[in-house]
C-alpha positions as CSV (number, residue, x, y, z in Angstrom):
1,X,-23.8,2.7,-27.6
2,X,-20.1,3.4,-27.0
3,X,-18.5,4.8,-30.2
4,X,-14.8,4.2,-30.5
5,X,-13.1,1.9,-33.2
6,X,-10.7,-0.5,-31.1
7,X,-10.6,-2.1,-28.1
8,X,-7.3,-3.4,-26.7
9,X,-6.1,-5.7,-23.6
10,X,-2.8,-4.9,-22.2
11,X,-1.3,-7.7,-20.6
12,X,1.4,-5.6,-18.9
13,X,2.7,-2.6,-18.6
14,X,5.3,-2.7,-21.6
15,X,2.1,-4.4,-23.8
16,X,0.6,-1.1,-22.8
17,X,3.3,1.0,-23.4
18,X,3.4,-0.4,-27.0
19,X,-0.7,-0.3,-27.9
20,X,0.1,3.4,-26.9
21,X,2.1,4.2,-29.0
22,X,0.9,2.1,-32.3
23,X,-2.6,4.4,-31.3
24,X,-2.1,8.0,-30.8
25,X,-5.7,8.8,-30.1
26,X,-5.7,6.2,-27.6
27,X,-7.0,6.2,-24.1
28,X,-6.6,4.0,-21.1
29,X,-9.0,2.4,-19.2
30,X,-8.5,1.4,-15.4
31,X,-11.3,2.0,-13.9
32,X,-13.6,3.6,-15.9
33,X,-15.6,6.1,-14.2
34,X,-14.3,8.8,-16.3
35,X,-13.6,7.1,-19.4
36,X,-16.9,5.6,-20.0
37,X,-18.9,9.1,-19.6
38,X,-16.3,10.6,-22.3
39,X,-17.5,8.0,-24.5
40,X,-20.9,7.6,-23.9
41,X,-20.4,11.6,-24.8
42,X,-18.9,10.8,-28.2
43,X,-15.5,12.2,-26.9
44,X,-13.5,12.6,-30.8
45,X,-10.8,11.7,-28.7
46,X,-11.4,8.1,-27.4
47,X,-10.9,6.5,-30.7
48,X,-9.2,3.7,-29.5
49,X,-9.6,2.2,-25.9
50,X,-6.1,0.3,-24.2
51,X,-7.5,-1.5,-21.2
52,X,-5.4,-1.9,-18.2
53,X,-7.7,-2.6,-15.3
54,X,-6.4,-4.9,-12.6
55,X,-2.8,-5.3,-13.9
56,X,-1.0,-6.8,-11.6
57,X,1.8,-4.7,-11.7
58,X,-0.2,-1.6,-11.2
59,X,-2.2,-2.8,-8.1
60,X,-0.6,-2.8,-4.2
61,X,0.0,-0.9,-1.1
62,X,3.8,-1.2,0.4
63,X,6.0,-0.2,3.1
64,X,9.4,0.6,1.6
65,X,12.3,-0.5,4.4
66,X,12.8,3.3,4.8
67,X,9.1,3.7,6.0
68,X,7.7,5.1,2.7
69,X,5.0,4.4,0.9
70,X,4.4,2.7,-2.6
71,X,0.5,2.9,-3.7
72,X,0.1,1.4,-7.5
73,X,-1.7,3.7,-9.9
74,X,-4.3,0.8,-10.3
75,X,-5.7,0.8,-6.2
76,X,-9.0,1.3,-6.3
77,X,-10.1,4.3,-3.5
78,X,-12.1,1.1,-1.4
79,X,-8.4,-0.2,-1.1
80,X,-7.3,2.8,0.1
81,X,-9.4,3.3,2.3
82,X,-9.5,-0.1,4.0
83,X,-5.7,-0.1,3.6
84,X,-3.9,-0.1,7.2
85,X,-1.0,1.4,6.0
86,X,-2.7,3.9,4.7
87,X,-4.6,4.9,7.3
88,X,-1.1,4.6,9.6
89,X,0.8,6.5,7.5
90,X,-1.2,8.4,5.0
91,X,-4.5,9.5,6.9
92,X,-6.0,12.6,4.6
93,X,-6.0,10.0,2.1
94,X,-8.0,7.2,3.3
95,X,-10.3,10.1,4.8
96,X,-10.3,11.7,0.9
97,X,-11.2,8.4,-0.9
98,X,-14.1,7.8,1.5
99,X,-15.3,11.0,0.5
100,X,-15.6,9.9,-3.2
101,X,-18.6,9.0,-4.5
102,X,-20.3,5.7,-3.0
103,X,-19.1,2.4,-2.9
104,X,-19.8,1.6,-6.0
105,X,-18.3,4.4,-7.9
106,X,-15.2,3.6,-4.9
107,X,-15.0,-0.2,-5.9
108,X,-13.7,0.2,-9.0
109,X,-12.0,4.2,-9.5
110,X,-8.6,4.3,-9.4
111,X,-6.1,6.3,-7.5
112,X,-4.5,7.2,-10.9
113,X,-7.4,7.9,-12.9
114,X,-8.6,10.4,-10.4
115,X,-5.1,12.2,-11.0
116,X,-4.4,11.6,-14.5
117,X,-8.1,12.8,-15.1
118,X,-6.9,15.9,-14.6
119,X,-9.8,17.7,-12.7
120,X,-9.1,20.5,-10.5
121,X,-12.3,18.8,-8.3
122,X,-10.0,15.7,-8.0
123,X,-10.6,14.3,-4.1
124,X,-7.4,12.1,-4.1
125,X,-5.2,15.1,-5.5
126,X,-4.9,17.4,-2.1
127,X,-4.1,14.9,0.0
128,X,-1.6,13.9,-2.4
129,X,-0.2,17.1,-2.8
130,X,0.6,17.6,1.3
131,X,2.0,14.6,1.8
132,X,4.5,15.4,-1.7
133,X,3.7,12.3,-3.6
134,X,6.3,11.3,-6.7
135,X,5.0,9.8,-9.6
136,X,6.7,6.8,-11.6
137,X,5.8,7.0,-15.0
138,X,6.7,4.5,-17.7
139,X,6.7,4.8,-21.4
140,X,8.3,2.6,-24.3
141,X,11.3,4.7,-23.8
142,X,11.7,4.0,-20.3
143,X,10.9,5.1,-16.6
144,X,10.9,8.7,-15.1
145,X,9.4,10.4,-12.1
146,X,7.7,13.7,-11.3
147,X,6.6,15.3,-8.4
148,X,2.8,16.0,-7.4
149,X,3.6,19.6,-7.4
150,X,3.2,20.9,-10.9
151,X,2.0,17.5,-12.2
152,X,-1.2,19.3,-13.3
153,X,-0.7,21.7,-15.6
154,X,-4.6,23.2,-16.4
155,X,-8.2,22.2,-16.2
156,X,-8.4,18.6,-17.8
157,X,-4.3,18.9,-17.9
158,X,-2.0,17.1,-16.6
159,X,1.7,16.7,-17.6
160,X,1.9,13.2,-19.3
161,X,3.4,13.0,-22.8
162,X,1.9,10.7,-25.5
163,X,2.4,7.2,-24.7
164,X,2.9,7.5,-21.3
165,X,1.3,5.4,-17.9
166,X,1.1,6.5,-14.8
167,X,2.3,3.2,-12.4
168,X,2.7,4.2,-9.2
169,X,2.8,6.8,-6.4
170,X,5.7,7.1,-3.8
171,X,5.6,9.1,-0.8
172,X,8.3,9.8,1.4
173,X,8.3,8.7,5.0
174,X,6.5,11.2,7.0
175,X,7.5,11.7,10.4
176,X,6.3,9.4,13.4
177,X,5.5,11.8,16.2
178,X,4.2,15.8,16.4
179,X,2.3,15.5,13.2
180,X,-1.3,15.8,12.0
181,X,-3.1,15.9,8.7
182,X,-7.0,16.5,7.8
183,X,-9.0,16.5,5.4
184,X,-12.2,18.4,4.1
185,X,-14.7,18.3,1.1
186,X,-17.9,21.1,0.8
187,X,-20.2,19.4,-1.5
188,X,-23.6,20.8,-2.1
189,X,-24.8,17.3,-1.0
190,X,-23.2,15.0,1.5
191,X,-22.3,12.2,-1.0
192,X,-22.3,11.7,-5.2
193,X,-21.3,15.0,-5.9
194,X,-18.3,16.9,-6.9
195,X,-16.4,18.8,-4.7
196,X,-17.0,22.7,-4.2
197,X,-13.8,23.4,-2.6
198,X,-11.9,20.1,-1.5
199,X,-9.0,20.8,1.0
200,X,-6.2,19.2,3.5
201,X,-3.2,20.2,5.9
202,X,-0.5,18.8,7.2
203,X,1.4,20.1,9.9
204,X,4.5,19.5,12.2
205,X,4.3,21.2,15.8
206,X,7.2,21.8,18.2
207,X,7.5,23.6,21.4
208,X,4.1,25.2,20.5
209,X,4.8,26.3,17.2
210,X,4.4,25.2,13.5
211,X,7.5,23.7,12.7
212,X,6.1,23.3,9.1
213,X,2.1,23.2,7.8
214,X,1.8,22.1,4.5
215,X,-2.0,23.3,2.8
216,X,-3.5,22.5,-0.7
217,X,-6.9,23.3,-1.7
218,X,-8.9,21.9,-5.1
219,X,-11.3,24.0,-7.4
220,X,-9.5,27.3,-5.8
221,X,-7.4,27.3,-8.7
222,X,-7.6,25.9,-12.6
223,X,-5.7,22.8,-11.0
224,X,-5.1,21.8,-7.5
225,X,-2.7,24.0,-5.4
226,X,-0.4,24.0,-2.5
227,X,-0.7,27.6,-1.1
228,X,3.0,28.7,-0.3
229,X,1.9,32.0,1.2
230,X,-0.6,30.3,4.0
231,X,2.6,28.0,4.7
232,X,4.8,30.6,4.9
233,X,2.5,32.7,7.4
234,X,2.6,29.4,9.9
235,X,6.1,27.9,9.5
236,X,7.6,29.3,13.1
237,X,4.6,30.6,14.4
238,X,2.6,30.0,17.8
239,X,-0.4,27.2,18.2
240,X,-2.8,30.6,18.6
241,X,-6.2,31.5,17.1
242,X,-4.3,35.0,15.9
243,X,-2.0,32.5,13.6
244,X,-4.6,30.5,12.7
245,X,-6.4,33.9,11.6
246,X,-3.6,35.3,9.8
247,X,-3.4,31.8,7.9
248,X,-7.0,32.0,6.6
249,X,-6.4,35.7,5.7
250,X,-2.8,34.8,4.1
251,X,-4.6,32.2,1.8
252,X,-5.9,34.2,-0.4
253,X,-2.9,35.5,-2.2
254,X,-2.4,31.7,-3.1
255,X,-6.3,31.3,-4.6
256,X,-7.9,31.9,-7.4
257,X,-11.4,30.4,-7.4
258,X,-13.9,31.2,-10.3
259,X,-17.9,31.4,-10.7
260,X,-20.0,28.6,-11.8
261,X,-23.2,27.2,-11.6
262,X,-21.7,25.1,-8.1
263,X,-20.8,28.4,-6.6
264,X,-20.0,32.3,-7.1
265,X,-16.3,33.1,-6.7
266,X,-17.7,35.5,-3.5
267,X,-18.7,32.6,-1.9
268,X,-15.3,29.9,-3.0
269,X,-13.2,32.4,-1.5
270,X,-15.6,32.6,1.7
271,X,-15.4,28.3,2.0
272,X,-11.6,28.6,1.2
273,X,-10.9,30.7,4.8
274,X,-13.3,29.0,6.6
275,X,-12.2,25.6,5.3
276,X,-8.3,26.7,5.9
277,X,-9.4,27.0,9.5
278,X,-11.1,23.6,9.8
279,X,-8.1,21.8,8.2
280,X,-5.6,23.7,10.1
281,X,-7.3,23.1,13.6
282,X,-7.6,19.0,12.8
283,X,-4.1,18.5,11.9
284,X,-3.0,20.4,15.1
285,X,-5.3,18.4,17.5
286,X,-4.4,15.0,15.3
287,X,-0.8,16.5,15.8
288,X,-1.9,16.4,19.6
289,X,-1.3,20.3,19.8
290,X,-4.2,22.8,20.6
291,X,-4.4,26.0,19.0
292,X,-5.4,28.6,21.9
């Protein structure tokens, strides 16, 4: 049995809005994944249950005229992944929401929930992170927008205020030639299971260098990170394996991985290089550089 003491249907976003605010311990629900093991758990805090799966006005993948992107907070990770544009435009994503779960679980999971969930383990958040998503967020007092970066703010965290939704994410147009991004999740087992370390790059080369290289890494840190001091390392530097060395060294000023029952901290840090050096070398060769 699912204890909580109201259940409500938004039929829009401002509906929504509004059944937040008359319920302060309310929650939403999109697609459920998460919300329905906090209540099967008893979770104190799921008094009241504000239902906003398949909104219209939360669902959709569209090209902007400028060539950005506009993914609603409502996509399930199937539609990502069998998105064209996505794939075009935003590739460690699609390659992050396959990685989720199974289909099942990737039916009906939202893009949003897997952010506003707040997990440092969130698949959809590193990706999201490189390619410096902005979030639209809407409350009865009206619409702002926040970046990626510093959207999480601790474990189970994330910087929303009572009251407000999460519509939609907006990336910029990323640029059409000399770039690459990857991917990566270590999982103790190859599907179902929560990320050990979860990681993705994106880089820019020119005249065999790293114009830029953009890296994040999840569970490194008590939220998902960007690590500045990798970047730095790059930015200017030769396609060699000496970079590429000093990059997976550099890293670890930027992590901060504990121990669990998943892994020690010994060996987190020990995935974190050799992970840096997997991402690094598949956005170069999807760049069409080679790192020598």
């Amino acid at each position: 049995m699912f204890d909580f003491e109201s259940y409500h249907r938004a039929t829009g976003i401002s509906d929504a809005a509004a059944l937040l605010a008359k319920y302060p311990q309310s929650r939403l629900l999109a697609g459920g994944t998460d919300v329905l093991i906090q209540l099967h758990h008893h979770n104190a805090r799921y008094r009241h249950v504000v239902d906003i799966h398949g909104l219209p006005a939360l669902c959709g993948i569209s090209l902007n005229p400028d060539g950005g992107l506009c993914i609603g907070s409502g996509t399930t990770f199937t539609e990502l992944i069998e998105s064209p544009l996505v794939r075009q435009h935003l590739p460690a994503l699609s390659a992050a929401a396959a990685s989720i779960a199974g289909p099942q679980i990737r039916n009906v999971a939202t893009y949003g929930g897997n952010i506003c969930n707040g997990a440092t383990s969130a698949d959809s958040a590193t990706p999201s992170l490189i390619y410096d998503a902005r979030l639209e967020i809407v409350s009865a007092s009206g619409t702002r927008f926040a970046s990626i970066n510093g959207f999480h703010t601790g474990p189970g965290s994330v910087s929303l205020e009572a009251g407000e939704i999460l519509v939609a994410f907006h990336f910029p147009p990323q640029p059409t030639s000399r770039v690459g991004s990857a991917h990566f999740k270590y999982a103790m087992r190859d599907a179902m299971d929560i990320a050990t370390i979860g990681s993705a790059a994106r880089c820019v080369i020119k005249d065999g260098k790293f114009e830029e290289l953009r890296l994040a890494f999840g569970v490194a840190a008590p939220t998902p990170i960007r690590c500045q001091h990798a970047e730095q390392a790059a930015n200017g530097a030769p396609l060699t394996l000496q970079t590429l060395a000093a990059i997976s060294e550099t890293v670890l000023q930027d992590v901060s991985p504990r121990s669990s029952w998943r892994a020690a901290k010994e060996f987190r840090l020990h995935l974190i290089q050799s992970m840096t050096r997997r991402v690094v070398t598949e956005a170069v060769e999807n760049a069409g550089g080679k790192l020598q």
